[in-house]
DSSP file (Angstrom, degrees, kcal/mol; ACC not computed):
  #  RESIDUE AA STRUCTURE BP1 BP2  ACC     N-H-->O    O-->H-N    N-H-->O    O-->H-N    TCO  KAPPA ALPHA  PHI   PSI    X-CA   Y-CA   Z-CA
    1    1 A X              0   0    0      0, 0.0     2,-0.4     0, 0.0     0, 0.0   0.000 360.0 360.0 360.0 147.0    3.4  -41.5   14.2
    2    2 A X        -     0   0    0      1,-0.1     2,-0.3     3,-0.0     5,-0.1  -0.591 360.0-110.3-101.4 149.7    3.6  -42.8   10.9
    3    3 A X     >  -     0   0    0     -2,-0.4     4,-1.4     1,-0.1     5,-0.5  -0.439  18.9-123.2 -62.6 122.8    2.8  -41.1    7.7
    4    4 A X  H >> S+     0   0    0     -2,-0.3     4,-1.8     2,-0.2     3,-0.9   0.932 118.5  52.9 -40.8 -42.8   -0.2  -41.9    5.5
    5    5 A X  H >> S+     0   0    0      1,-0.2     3,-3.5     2,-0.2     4,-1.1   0.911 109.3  51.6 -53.8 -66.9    2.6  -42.4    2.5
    6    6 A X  H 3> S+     0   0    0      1,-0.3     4,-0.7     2,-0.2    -1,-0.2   0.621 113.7  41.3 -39.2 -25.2    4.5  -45.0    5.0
    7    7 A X  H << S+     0   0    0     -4,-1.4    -1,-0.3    -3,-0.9    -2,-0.2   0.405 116.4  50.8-120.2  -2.1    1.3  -47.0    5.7
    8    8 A X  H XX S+     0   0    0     -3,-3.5     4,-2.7    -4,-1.8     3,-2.6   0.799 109.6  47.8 -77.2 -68.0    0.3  -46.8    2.0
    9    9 A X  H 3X S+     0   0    0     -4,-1.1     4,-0.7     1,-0.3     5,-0.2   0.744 115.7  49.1 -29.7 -36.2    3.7  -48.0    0.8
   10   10 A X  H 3X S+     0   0    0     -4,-0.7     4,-0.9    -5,-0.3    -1,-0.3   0.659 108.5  48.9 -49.1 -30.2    3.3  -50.8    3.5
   11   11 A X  H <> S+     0   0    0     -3,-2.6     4,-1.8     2,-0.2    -2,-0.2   0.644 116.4  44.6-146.4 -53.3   -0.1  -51.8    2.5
   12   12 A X  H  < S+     0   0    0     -4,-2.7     4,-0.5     2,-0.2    -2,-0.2   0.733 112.3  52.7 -82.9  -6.1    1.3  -52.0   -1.5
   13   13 A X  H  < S+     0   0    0     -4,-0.7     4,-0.4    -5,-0.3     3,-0.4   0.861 113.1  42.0 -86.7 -68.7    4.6  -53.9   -0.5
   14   14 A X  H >< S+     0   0    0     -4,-0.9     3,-0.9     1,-0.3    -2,-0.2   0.851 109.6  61.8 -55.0 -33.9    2.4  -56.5    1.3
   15   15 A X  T 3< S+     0   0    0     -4,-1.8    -2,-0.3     1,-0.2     6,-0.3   0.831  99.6  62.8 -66.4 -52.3    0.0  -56.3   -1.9
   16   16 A X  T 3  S+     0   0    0     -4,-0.5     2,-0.3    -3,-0.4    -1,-0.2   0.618  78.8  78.9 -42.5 -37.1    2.8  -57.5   -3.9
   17   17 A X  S <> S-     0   0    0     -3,-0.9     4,-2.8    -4,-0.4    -4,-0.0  -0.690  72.5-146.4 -87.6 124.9    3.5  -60.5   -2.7
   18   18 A X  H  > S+     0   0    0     -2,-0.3     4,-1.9     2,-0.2    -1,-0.1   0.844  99.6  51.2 -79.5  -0.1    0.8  -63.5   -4.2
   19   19 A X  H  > S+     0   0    0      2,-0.2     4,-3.7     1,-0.2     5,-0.2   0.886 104.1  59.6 -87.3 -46.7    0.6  -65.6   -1.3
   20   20 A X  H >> S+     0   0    0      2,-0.2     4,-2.2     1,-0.2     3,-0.7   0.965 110.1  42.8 -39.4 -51.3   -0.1  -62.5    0.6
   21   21 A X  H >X S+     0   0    0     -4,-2.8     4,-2.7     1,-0.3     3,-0.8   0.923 106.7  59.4 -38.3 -68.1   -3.1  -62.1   -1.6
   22   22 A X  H 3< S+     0   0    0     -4,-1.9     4,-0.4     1,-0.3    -1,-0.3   0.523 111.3  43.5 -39.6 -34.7   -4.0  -65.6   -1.4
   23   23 A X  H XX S+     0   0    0     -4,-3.7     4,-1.9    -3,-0.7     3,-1.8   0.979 110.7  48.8 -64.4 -48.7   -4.2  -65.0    2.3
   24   24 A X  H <X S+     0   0    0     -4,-2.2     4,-1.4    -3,-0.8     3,-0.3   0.949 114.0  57.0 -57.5 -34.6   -6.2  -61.5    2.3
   25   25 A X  H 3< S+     0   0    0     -4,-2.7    -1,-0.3    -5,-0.3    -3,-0.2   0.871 112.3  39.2 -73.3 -12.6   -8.6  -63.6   -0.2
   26   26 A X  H <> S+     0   0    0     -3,-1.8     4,-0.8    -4,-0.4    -1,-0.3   0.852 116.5  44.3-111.7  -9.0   -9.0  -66.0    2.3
   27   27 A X  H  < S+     0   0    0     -4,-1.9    47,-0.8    -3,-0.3    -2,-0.2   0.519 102.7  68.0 -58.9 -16.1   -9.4  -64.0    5.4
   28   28 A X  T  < S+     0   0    0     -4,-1.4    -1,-0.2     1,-0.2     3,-0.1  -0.237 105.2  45.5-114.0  36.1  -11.8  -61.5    3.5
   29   29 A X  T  4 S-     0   0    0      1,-0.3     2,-0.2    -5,-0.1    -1,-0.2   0.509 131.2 -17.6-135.5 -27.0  -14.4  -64.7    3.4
   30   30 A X     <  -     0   0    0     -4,-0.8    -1,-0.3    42,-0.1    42,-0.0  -0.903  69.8 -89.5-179.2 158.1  -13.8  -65.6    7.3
   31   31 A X        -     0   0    0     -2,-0.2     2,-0.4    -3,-0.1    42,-0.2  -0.132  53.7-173.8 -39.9 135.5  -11.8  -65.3   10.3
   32   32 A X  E     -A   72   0A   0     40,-1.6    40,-0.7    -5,-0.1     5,-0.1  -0.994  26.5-116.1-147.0 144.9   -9.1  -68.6    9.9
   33   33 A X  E     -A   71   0A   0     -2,-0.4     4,-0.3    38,-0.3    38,-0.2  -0.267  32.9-124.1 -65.3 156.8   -6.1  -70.1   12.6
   34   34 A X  S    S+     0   0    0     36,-0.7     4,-0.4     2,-0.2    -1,-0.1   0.475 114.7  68.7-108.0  -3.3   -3.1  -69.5   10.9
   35   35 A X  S  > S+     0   0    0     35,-0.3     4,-0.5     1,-0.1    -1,-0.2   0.815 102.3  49.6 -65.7 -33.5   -2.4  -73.1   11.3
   36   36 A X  H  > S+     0   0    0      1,-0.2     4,-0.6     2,-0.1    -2,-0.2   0.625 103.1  59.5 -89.9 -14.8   -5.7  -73.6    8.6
   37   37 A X  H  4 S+     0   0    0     -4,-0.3    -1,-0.2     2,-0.1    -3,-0.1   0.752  94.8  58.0 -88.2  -7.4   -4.3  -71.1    6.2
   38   38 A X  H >>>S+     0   0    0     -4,-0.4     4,-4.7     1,-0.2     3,-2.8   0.924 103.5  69.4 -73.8 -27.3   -0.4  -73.3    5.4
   39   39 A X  H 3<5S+     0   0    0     -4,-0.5    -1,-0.2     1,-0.3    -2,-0.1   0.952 110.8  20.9 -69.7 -44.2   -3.1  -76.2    4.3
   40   40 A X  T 3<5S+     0   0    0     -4,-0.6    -1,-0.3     1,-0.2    -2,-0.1   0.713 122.2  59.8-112.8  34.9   -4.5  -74.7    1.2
   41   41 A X  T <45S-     0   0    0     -3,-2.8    -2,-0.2     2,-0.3    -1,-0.2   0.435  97.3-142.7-115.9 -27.5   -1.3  -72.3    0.7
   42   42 A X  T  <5 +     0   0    0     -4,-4.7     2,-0.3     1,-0.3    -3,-0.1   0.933  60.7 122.3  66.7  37.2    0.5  -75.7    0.6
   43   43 A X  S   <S-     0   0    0     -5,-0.8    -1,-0.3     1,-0.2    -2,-0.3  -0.836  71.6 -90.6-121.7 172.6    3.4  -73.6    2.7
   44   44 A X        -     0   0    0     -2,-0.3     4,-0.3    -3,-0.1    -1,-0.2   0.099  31.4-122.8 -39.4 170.8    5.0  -74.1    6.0
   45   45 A X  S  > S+     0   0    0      2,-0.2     4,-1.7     1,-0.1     5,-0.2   0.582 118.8  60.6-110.8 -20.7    3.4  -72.3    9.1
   46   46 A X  H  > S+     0   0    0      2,-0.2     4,-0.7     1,-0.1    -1,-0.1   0.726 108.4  43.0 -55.1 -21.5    6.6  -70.8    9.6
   47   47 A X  H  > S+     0   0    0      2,-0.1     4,-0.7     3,-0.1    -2,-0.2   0.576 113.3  50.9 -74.2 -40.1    5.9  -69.3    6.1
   48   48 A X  H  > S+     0   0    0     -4,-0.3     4,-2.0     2,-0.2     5,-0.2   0.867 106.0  55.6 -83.4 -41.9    2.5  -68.5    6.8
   49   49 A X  H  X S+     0   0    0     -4,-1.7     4,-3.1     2,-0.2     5,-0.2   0.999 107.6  47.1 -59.0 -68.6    3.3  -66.7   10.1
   50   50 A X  H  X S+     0   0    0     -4,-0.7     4,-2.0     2,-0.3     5,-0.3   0.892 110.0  53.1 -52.4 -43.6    5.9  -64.1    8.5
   51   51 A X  H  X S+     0   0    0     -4,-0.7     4,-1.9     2,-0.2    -1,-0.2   0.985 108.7  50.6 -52.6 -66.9    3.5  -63.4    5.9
   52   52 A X  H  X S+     0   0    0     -4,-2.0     4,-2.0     2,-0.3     5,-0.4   0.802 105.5  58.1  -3.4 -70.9    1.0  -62.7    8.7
   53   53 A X  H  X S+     0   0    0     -4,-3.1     4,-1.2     1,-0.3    -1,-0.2   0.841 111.3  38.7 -41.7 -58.9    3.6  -60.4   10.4
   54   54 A X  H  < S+     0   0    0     -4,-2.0     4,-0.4    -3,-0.2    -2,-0.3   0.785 115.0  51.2 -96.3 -12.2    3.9  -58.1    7.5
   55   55 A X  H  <>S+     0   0    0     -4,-1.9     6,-1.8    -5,-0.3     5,-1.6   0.671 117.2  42.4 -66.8  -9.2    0.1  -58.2    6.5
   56   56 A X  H  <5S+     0   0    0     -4,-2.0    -3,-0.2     1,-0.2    -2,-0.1   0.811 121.0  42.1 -87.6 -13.2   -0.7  -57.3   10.4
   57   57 A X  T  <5S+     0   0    0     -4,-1.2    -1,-0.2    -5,-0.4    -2,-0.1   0.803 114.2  49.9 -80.4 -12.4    2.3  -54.6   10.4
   58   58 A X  T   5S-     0   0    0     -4,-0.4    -1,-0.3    -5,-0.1    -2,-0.2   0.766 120.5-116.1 -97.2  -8.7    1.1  -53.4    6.9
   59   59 A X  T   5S+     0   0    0     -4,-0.3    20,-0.4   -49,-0.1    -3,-0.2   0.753  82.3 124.1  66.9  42.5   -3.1  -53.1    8.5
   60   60 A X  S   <S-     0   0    0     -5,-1.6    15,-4.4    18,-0.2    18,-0.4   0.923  72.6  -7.4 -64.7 -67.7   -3.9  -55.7    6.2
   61   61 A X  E     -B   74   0A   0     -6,-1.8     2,-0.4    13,-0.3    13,-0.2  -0.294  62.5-123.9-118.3-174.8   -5.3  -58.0    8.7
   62   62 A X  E     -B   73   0A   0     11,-1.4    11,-3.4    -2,-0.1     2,-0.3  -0.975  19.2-166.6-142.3 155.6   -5.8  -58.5   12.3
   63   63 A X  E     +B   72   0A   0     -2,-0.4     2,-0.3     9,-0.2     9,-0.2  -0.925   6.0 179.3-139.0 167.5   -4.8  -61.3   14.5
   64   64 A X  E     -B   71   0A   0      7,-1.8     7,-4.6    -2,-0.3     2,-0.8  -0.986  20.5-129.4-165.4 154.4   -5.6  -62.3   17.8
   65   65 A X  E     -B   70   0A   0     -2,-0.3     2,-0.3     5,-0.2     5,-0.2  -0.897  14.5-176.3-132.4 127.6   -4.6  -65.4   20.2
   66   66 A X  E >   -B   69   0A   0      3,-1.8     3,-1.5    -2,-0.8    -2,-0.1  -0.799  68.1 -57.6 -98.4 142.1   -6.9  -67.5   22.0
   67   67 A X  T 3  S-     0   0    0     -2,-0.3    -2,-0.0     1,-0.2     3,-0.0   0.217 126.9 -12.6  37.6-109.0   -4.8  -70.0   24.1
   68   68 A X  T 3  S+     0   0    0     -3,-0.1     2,-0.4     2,-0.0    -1,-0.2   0.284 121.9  89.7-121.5  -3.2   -2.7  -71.7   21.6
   69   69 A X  E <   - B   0  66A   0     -3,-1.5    -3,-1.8   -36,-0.0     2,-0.5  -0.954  53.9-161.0 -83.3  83.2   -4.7  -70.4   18.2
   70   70 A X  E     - B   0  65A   0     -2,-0.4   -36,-0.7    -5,-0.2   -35,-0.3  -0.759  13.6-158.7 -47.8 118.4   -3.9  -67.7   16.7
   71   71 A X  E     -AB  33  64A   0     -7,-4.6    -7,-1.8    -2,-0.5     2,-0.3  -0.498   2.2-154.3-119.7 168.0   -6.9  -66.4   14.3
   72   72 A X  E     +AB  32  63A   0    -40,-0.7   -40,-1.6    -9,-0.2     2,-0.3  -0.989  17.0 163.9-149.5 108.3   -6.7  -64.0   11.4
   73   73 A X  E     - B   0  62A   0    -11,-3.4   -11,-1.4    -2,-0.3     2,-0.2  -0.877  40.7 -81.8-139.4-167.9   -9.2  -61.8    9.8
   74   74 A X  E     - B   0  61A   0    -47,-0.8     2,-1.1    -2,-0.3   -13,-0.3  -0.558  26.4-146.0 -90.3 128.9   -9.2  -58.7    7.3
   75   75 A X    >>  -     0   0    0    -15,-4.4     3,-9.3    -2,-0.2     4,-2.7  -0.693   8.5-160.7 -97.9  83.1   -8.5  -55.4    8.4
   76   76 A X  H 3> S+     0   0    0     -2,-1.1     4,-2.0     1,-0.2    -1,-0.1   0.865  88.7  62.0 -42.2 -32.8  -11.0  -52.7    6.2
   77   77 A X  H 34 S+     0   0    0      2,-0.2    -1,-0.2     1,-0.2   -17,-0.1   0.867  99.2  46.1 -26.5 -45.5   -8.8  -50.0    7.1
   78   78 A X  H X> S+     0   0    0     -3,-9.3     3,-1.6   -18,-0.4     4,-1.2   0.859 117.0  46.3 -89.2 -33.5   -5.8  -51.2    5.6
   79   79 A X  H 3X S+     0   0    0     -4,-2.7     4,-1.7   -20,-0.4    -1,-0.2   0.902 112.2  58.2 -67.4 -24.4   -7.9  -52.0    2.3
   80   80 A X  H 3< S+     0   0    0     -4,-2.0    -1,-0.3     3,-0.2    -2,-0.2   0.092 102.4  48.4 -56.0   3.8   -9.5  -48.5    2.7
   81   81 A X  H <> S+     0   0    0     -3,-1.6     4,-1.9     3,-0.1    -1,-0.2   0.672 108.3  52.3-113.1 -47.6   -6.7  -46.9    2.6
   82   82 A X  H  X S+     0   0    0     -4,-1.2     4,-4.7     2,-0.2    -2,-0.2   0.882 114.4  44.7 -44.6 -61.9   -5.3  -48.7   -0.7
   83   83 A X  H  X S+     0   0    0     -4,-1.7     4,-1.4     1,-0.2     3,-0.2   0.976 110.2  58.5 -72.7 -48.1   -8.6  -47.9   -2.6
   84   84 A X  H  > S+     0   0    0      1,-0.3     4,-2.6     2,-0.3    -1,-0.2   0.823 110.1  42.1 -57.1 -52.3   -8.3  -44.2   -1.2
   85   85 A X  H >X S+     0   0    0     -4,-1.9     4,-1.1     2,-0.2     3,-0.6   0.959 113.8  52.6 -59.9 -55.1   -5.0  -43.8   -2.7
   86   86 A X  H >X S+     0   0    0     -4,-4.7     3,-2.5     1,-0.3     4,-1.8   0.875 111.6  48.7 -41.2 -77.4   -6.3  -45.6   -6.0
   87   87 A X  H 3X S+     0   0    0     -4,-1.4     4,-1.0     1,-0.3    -1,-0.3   0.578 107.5  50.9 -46.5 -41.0   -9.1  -43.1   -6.0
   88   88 A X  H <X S+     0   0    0     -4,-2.6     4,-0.6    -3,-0.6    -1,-0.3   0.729 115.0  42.7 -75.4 -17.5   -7.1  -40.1   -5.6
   89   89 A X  H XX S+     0   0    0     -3,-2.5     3,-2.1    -4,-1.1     4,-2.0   0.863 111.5  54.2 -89.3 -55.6   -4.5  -41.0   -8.6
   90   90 A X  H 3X S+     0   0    0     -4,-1.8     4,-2.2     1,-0.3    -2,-0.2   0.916 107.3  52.5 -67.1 -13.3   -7.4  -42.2  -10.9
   91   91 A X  H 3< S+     0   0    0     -4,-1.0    -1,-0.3    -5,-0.3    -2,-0.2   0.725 113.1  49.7 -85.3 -11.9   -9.3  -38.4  -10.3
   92   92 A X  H <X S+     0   0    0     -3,-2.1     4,-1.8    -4,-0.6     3,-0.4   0.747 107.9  45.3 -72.8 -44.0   -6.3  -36.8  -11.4
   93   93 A X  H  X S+     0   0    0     -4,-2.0     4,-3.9     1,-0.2    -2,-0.2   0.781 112.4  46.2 -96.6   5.3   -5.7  -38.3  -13.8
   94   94 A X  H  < S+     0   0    0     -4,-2.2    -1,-0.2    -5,-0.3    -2,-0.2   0.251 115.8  53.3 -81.4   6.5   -9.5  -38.2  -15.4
   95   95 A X  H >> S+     0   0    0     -3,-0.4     3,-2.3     3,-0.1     4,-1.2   0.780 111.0  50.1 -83.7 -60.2   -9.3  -34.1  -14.4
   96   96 A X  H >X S+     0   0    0     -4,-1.8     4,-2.0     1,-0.3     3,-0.7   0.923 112.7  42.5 -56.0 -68.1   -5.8  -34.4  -16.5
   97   97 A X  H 3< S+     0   0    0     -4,-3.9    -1,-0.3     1,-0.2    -3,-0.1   0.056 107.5  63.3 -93.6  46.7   -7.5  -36.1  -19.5
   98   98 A X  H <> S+     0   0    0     -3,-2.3     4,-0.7     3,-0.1    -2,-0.2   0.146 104.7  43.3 -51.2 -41.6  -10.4  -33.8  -19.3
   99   99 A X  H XX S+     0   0    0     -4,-1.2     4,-1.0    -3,-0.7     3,-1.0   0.859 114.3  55.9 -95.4 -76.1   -8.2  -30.8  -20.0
  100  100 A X  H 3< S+     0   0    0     -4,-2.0     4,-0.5     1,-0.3    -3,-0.1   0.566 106.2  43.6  14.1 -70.3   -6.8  -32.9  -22.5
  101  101 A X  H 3> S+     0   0    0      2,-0.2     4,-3.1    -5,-0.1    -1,-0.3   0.798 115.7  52.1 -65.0 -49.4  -10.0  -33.7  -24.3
  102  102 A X  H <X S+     0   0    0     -3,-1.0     4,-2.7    -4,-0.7    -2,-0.3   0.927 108.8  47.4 -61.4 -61.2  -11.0  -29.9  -24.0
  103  103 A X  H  X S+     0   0    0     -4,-1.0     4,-0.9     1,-0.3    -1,-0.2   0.650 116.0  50.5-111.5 -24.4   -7.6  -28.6  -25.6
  104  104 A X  H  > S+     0   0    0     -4,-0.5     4,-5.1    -5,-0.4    -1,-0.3   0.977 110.8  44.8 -36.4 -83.9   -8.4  -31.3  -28.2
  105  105 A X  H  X S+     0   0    0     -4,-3.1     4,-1.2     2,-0.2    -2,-0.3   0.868 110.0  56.0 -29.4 -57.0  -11.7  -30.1  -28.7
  106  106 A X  H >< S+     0   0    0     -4,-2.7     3,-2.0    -5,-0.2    -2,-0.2   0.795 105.9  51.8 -54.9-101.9  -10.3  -26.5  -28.8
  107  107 A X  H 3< S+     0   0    0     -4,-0.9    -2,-0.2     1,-0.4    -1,-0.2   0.564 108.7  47.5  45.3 -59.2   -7.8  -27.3  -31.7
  108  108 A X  H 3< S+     0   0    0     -4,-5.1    -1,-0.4     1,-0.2    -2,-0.2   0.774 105.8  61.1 -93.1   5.5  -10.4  -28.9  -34.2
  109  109 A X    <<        0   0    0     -3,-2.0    -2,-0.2    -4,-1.2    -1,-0.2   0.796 360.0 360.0   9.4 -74.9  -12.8  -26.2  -33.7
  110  110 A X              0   0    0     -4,-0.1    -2,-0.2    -3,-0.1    -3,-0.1   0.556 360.0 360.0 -89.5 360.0  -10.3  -23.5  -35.1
């Protein structure tokens, strides 16, 4: 089983890339063939596929094949996971410059 760091590091690795974005942004509005996403990515579908690959391995997305279609839509999970992480760094470090503020506080006091 893989570790929550390993499928966050996945998740920010895929995040990296902008045409990966430029996909989640157009998956997160509707479901799309991954034949319609090389057209306004103005890549190859060989391009578009591998891109695909490491947003489904990273739980970016999900895909699924009808026939001869393969279709693509946003996996909340993997974007829940992302913001989770966010959320735990940014409460550490507002706890951090909290104490901060206080020891501050303390100092022009005396």
């Amino acid at each position: 089983m893989k570790t929550k760091q390993y499928k966050v590091d996945r998740i920010f690795h895929a995040l990296g890339d902008p045409t990966r974005r430029a996909i989640l942004e157009i998956v997160s509005k509707r479901p799309m063939s991954s034949s319609s996403l090389a057209k306004p990515l103005k890549i190859s579908l060989a391009a578009v596929v591998q891109h695909l690959k490491l947003l489904e391995e990273s739980g970016l997305i999900r895909t699924e094949k009808l026939g001869r279609t393969r279709t693509c839509s946003i996996e909340p999970a993997g974007l829940s996971l992302a913001a989770e992480w966010i959320t735990e760094r940014r409460a550490l470090w507002e706890r951090r410059l909290d104490k901060l503020g206080d020891l501050l506080a303390e100092s022009n006091d005396e």
